[in-house]
N, C-alpha and C positions, 0 to 999 in steps of 0.2 A: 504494500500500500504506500507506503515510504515513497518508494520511487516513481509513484505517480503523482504524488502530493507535491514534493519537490520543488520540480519545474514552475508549478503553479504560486508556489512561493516567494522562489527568486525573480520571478518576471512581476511579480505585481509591485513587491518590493522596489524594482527595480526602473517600473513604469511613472511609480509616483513620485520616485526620487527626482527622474528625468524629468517629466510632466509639469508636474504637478507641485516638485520644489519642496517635496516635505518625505520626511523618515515614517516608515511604517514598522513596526515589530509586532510579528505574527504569534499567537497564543494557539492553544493546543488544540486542533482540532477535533470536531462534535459531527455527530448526528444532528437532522433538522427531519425530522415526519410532518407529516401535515395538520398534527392533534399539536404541535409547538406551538405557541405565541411569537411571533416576530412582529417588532416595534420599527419594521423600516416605513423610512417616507418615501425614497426612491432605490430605485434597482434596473441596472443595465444588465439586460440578457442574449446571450447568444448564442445559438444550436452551435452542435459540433453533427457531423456527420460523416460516414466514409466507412474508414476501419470499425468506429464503433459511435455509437450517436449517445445526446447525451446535450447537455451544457453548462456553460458557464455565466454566474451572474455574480456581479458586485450590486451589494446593498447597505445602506448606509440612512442615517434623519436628514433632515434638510440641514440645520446648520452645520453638520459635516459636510453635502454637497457644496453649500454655498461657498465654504470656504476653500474646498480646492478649488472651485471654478473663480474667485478671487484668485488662489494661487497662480492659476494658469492664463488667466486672461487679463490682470490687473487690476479689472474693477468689481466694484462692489457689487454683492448680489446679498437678496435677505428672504429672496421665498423660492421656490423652484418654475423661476423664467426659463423660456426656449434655451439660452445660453446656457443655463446647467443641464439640462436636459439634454441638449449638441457633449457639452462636455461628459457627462456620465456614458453617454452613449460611445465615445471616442476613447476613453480611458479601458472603457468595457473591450473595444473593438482591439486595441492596441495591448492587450493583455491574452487576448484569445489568440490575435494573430501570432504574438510572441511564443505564445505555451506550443502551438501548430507546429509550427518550425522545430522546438525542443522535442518534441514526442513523435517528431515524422517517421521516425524509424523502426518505434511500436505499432502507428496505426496511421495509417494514410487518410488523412484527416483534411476536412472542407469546412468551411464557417461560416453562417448566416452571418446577414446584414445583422445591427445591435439594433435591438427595441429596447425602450425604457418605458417602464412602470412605473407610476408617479402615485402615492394615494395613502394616505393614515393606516399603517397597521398592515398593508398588505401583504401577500405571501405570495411566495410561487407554489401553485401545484402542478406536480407530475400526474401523469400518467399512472397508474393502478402498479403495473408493474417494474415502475421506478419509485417506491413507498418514501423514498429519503435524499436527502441533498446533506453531502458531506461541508461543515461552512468552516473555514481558514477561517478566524475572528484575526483581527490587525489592529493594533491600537495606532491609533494617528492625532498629530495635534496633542500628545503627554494624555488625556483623559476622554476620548473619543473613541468608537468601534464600528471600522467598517467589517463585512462579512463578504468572503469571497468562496459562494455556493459549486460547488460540483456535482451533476450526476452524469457517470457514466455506466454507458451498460457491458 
């Protein structure tokens, strides 16, 4: 499991560093089913498909969104406008594409366009016979937690 977790690790770490202008440190990764409470405001998602399908989604409150999409663009933002929503979606894309490339050699891997979820308390649900979403938690900003969801089959 290790070695699939990984990848997903180091690039997201590594996306926000670049991006985004800010340190992430990843905490121990959980199970998420669909009986969990998740308190996210937005969430950038994107199918993996090929060798094996599945995907990736960063989710996070708004005043974590707002404040990387201040990181990355300079200006201020205080609710979830288009431009965070451009940005969660591009952060999301640029982390999938990244993990693509690290994993080509397990599984011959294609990537949807990124949609983003915007909405109080929402969840992603799977499909029946993907019961759970493994979530990477990252603390960001010293006291904040994005979650960076995996399912794959």
């Amino acid at each position: 499991m290790q070695q699939y977790i990984e990848p997903f690790i180091e690039v997201c770490t590594m996306v926000f560093k670049k991006m985004a202008k800010c340190d992430l440190t990843a905490g121990r990764a959980y199970f998420i089913t669909r009986e969990d409470f998740q308190n996210w405001d937005i969430s950038g998602i994107i199918s993996l498909s090929g060798g094996t399908r599945g995907l990736v989604a960063i989710s996070m409150k708004t005043e974590t969104a707002t404040r990387i999409t201040e990181n990355i663009t300079g200006t201020k933002h205080t609710y979830l406008d288009g431009d965070v929503v451009d940005a969660i979606g591009e952060l999301i894309n640029i982390v999938a594409g990244n993990v693509k490339q690290k994993l080509q050699d397990m599984f011959k891997l294609a990537i949807s366009l990124p949609y983003v979820i915007k909405g109080k308390a929402h969840m992603i649900a799977l499909p029946l016979e993907r019961r759970r979403l493994l979530c990477i938690p990252f603390t960001i900003f010293d006291d904040q937690i994005i979650c960076l969801s995996i399912a794959i089959d």
